[in-house]
N, C-alpha and C positions, 0 to 999 in steps of 0.2 A: 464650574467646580474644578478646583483643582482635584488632580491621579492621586496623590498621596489623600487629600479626605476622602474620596471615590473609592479607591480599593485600597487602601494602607498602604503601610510599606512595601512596594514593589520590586525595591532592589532585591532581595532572596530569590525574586522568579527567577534571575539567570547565574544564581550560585549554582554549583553541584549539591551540596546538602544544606540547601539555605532553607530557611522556615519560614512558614509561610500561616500565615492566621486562619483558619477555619472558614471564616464567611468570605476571605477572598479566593482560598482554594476550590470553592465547591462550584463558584460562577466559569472559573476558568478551568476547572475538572470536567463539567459538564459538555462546556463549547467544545472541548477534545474529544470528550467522546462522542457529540454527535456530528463531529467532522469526521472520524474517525470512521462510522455508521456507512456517512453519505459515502465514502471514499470508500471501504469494503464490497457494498452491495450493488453501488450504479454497475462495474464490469460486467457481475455476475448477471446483471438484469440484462443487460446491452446483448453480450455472448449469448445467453437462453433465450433472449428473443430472437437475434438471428438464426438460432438452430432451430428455434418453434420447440421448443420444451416444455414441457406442461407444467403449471403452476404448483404442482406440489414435488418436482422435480427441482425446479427452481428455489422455493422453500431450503430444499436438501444442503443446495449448495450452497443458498445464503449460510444455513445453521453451522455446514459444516467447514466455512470459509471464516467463522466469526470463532470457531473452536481453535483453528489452526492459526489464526492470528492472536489469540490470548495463549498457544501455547508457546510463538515465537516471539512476542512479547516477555514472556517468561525468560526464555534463553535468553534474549537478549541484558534485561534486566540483573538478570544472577548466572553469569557466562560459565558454559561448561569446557574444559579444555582451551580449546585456540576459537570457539564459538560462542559471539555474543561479546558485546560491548560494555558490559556491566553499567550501561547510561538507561535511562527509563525512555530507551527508542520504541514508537507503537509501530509493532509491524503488520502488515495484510497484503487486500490484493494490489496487481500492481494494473495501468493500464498500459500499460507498453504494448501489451500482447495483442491489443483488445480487435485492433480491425484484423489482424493475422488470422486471430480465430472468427474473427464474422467472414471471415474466407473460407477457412475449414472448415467449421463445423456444417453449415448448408450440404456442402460437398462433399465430406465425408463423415461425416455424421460423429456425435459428441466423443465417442471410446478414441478417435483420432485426433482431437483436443488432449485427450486425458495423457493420452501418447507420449505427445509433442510435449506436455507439462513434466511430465518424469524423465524425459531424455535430455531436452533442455535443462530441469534443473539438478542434475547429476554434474553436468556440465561444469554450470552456474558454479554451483559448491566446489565443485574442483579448481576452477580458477579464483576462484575468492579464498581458496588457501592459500593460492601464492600469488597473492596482489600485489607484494612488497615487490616481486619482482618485472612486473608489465606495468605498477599504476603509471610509472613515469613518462608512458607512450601517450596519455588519457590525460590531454593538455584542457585547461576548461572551455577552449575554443571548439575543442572534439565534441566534449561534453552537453554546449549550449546546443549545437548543433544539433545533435539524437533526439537533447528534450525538442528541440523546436520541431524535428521532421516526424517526432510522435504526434505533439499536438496539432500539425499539417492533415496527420493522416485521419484525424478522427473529428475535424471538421463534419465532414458528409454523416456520421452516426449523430453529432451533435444539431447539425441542421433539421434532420431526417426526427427528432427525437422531442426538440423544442416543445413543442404547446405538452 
């Protein structure tokens, strides 16, 4: 079967405000959002099970990791100041962090996660004001690099985590 009798006109997916028919938005609404799901919640499970956190603990974090990414969503969406892209970017958790913190947290237990979260992303925010000025050091060869020695690092959570 050909994509256009399949989903319709699909050119509009990659407009900026391109329109898009109803019964094909809601199949590929959906798939977003439960990608979106799988991708907020696995860190948070991976991190609390490394700290041994109790399951209505965990709960917390999911609910309250799922609140904080609908409201950076938001920002992003309808940009306030010099914040947010005014593009429909879904934002949440990230896994960058994730074996860092199956480091910490064992070790020094969750309030020193939370820590590391506030000081790093003070940081964060501060250099992402002035990107215009450092992105040009951050060649995509730098780039591929970091993603590739993330996903190096979380090998062992992912073997460890399988069945």
């Amino acid at each position: 079967m050909n994509k256009t009798k399949q989903f319709g006109n699909t050119e509009n997916l990659y407009q900026l405000d391109g329109k898009i028919p109803v019964k094909t938005a809601i199949p590929f609404g959906l798939q977003h959002i439960l990608a979106m799901f799988v991708a907020n919640i696995a860190p948070i499970s991976i991190v609390a099970g490394a700290c041994g956190l109790k399951a209505s603990q965990t709960a917390m974090l999911i609910q309250c990791a799922m609140i904080i990414a609908g409201i950076g969503t938001l920002i992003q969406l309808f940009p306030v100041w010099r914040v947010g892209s005014g593009l429909p970017i879904v934002m949440g958790i990230s896994f960058t962090f994730v074996s860092v913190f199956c480091f910490i947290g064992p070790k020094y237990g969750y309030g020193a996660i939370m820590g590391a979260v506030l000081v790093g992303g003070i940081i964060e925010g501060t250099l992402g004001l002035f990107a215009k000025y450092w992105i040009k050091l951050i060649t995509p060869v730098v780039a591929a690099s970091v993603v590739t020695a993330i996903g190096f690092s979380l090998l062992s959570v992912g073997a460890s985590s399988f069945g």
